[in-house]
C-alpha positions in Angstrom: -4.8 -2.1 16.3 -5.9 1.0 14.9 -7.7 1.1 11.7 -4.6 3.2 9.7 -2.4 0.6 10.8 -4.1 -2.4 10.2 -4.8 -0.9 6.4 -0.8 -0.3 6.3 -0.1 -3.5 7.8 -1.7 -5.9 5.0 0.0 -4.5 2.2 3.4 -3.9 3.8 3.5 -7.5 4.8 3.2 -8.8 1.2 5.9 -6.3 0.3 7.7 -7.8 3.5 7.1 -11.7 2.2 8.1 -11.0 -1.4 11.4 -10.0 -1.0 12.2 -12.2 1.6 11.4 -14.7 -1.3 13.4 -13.3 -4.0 16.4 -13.1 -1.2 16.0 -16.3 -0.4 15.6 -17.9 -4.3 18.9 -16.4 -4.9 21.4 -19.3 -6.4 24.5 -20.1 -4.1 26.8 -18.4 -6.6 24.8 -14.5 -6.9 24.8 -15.4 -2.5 28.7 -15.5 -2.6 29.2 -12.9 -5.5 27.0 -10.1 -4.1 27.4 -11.0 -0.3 23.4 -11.6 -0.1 21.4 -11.9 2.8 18.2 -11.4 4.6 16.6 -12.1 8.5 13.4 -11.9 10.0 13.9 -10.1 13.5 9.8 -10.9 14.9 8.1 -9.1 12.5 11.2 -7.0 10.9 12.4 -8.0 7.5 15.8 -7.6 6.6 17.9 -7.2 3.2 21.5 -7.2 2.4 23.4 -6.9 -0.4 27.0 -5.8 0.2 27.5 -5.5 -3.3 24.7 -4.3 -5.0 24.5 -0.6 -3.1 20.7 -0.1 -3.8 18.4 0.8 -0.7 15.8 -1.7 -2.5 18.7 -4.7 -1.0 19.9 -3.5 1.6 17.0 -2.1 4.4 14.9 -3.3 7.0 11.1 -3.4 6.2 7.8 -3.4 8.7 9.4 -1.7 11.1 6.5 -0.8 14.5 3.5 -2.8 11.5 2.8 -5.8 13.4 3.2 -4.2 17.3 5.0 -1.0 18.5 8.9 -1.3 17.3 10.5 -1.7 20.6 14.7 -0.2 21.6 15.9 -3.9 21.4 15.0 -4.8 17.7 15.5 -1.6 16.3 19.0 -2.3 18.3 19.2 -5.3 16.6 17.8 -4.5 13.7 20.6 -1.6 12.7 23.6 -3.6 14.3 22.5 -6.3 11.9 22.2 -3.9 8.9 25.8 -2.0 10.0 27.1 -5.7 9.8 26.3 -6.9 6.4 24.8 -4.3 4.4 25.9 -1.9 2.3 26.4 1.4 3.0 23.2 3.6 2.9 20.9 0.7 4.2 17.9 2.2 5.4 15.7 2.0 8.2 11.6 1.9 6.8 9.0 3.3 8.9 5.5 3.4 7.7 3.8 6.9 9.2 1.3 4.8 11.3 3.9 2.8 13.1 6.1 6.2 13.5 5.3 6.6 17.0 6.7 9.0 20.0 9.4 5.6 21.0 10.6 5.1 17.3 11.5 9.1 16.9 13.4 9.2 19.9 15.3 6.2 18.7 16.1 7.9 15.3 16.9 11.4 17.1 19.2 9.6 19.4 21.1 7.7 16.9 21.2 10.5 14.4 19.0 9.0 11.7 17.3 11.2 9.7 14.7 10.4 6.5 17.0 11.1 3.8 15.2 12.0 0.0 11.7 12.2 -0.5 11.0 8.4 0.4 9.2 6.0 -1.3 5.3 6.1 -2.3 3.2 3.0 -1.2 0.2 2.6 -3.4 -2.6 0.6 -2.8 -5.6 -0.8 -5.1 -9.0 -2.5 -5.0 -10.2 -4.5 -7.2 -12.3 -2.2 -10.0 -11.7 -3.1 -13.4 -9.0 -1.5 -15.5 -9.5 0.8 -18.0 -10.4 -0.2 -21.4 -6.6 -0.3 -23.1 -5.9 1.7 -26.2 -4.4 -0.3 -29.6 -0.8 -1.1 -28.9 2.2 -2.9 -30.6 2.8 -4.5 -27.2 1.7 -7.9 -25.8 2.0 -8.9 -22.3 2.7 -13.1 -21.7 3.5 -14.8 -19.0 7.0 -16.2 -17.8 7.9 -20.1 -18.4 10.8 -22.2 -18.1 11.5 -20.9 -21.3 11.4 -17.8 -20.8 12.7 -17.4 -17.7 16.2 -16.0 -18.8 14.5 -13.1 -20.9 12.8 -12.2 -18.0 16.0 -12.0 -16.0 18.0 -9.9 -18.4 15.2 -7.5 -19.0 14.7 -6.7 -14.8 19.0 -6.7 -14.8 19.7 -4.5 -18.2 16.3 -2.4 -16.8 17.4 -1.4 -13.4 21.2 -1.4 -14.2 22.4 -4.5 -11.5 25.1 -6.4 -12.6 25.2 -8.8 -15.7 25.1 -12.1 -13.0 21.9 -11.1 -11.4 20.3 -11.8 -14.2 20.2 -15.1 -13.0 18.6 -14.4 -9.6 15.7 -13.0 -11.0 15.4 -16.0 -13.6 15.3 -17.9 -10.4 11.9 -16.7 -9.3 10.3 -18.3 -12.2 8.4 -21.7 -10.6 8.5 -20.7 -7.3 5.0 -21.0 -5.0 3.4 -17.0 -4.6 4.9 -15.8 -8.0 3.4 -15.2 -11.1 5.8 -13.1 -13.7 5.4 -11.3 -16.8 6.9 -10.2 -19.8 5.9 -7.7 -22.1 6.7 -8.0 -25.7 7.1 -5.7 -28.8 6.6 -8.7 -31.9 9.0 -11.2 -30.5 11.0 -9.4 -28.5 10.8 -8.8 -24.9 11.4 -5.0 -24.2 9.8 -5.4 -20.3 9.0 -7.1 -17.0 6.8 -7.3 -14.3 6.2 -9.6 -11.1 3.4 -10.0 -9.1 3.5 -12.1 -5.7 0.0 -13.1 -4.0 0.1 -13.5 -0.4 -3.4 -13.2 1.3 -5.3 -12.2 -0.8 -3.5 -9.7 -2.1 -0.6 -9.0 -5.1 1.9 -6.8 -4.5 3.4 -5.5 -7.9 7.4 -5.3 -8.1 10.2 -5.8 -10.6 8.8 -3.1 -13.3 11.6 -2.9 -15.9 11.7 -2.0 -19.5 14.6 -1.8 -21.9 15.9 1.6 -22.2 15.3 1.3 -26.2 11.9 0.6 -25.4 10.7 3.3 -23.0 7.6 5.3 -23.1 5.5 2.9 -25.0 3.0 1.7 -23.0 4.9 -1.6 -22.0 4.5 -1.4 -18.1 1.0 0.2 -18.3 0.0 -3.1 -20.1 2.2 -5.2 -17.8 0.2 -3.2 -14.7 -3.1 -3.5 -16.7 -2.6 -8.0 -17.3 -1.5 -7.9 -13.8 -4.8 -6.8 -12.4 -6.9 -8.6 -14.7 -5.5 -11.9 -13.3 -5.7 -10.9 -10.3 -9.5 -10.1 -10.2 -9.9 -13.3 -12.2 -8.1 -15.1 -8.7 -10.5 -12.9 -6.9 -7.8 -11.1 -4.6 -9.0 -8.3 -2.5 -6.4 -5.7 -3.6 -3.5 -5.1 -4.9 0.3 -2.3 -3.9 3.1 -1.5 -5.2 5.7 1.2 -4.3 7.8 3.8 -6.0 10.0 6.6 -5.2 8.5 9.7 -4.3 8.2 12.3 -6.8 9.5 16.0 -5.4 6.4 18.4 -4.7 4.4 19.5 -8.1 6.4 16.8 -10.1 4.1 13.6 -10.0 3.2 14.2 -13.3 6.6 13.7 -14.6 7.6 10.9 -12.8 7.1 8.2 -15.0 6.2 5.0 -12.5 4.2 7.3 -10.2 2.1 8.3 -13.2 1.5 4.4 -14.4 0.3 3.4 -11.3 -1.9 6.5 -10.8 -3.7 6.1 -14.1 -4.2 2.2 -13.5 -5.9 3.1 -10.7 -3.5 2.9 -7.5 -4.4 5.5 -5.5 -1.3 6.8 -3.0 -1.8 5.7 0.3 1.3 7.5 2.4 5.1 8.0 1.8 7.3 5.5 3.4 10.6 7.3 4.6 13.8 5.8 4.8 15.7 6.7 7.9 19.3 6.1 7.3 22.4 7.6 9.5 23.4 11.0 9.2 
């Protein structure tokens, strides 16, 4: 495998893995309400949500990471998203596993890479920088707490009021370790990390509008590595949407990630139909 790939390959996997795992701790009634589902085709991962219309639920991950994507599961792999996802699934392709076989696919069912795609960041295992005197106090999620947890990621990305309870469902399970961040008592925003490997990958960054630009997911990102190092992973990515040309420095999640020390490793495109 060459070396570009095999780097990609590691941390798309745990991407891969971890939503797999939130599809599949989903409770019977947010399955039936949002029409969720998810597949492993080989190596593929696939997401569904006929109801929640969000690329993030509805795409097919690791596409060509593992071995050269062949015609049959991309076949498979975009009759089973036309089936049961939403409109405006996508189709991600890492650049290292965009070879000549996976273009002429695309070109030949008319899918094009539609936006600016999505950033995949990628960390070792330095220590973070020393954090400046804040209001805000990062904890981790209990049984308890659970609930908080799931409102905040719900209110925070805007999904329906019931799916609160699927990310409240995540709390306990084996790979998982989530976080809350805290203003006083009140929890303003979250954070997940899921450990597969070796390595964390870093999802389900939400903070209460009301609560924005205050340094919560910086010190959610910051407790995040900490613990990590303290487990002695080997690294640590996360992903965000690409920022247009010149306008990183505005884009909010790119910029936390880039000053805890994620470096961007490549822009993931998602191919979708034209």
């Amino acid at each position: 495998m060459p070396k570009d790939l095999a780097q990609s390959c590691m941390f798309e996997l745990v991407e891969r893995d971890a939503w797999l795992d939130l599809f599949a701790a989903a409770p019977d009634d947010c399955v039936r309400n949002f029409r969720i589902s998810s597949q492993r085709l080989n190596d593929i991962g696939m997401l569904a949500s006929r109801e929640v219309a969000m690329v993030e639920f509805n795409r097919a991950m690791c596409v060509g990471i593992v071995a050269p994507a062949t015609e049959t599961e991309l076949d498979e792999a975009s009759s089973w998203l036309q089936t049961n996802a939403a409109p405006g699934w996508a189709l991600q392709v890492a650049p290292a596993a965009q070879t000549g076989a996976v273009h002429d696919w695309l070109r030949r069912r008319v899918m094009r890479a539609a936006g600016t795609g999505w950033a995949k960041f990628t960390r070792g295992t330095s220590p973070v920088a020393p954090a400046q005197a804040s209001r805000v106090q990062v904890r981790l999620v209990n049984a308890a707490s659970a609930a908080a947890f799931g409102q905040i990621a719900q209110a925070g990305f805007g999904l329906p009021v019931a799916t609160a309870k699927w990310f409240a469902a995540l709390c306990g399970r084996p790979g998982w370790r989530l976080y809350l961040a805290y203003d006083g008592e009140t929890p303003i925003a979250s954070g997940a990390a899921f450990v597969q490997h070796g390595v964390a990958w870093f999802g389900i960054d939400a903070t209460l509008a009301d609560y924005r630009r205050r340094g919560a997911q910086t010190a959610l990102i910051n407790r995040r590595i900490e613990d990590g190092r303290a487990a002695r992973l080997v690294g640590f990515t996360a992903e965000t949407g690409q920022p247009a040309a010149g306008q990183e420095a505005a884009h909010t999640s790119y910029s936390n990630y880039t000053r805890a020390g994620f470096t961007p490793a490549y822009v993931r495109p998602n191919y979708k139909l034209a």
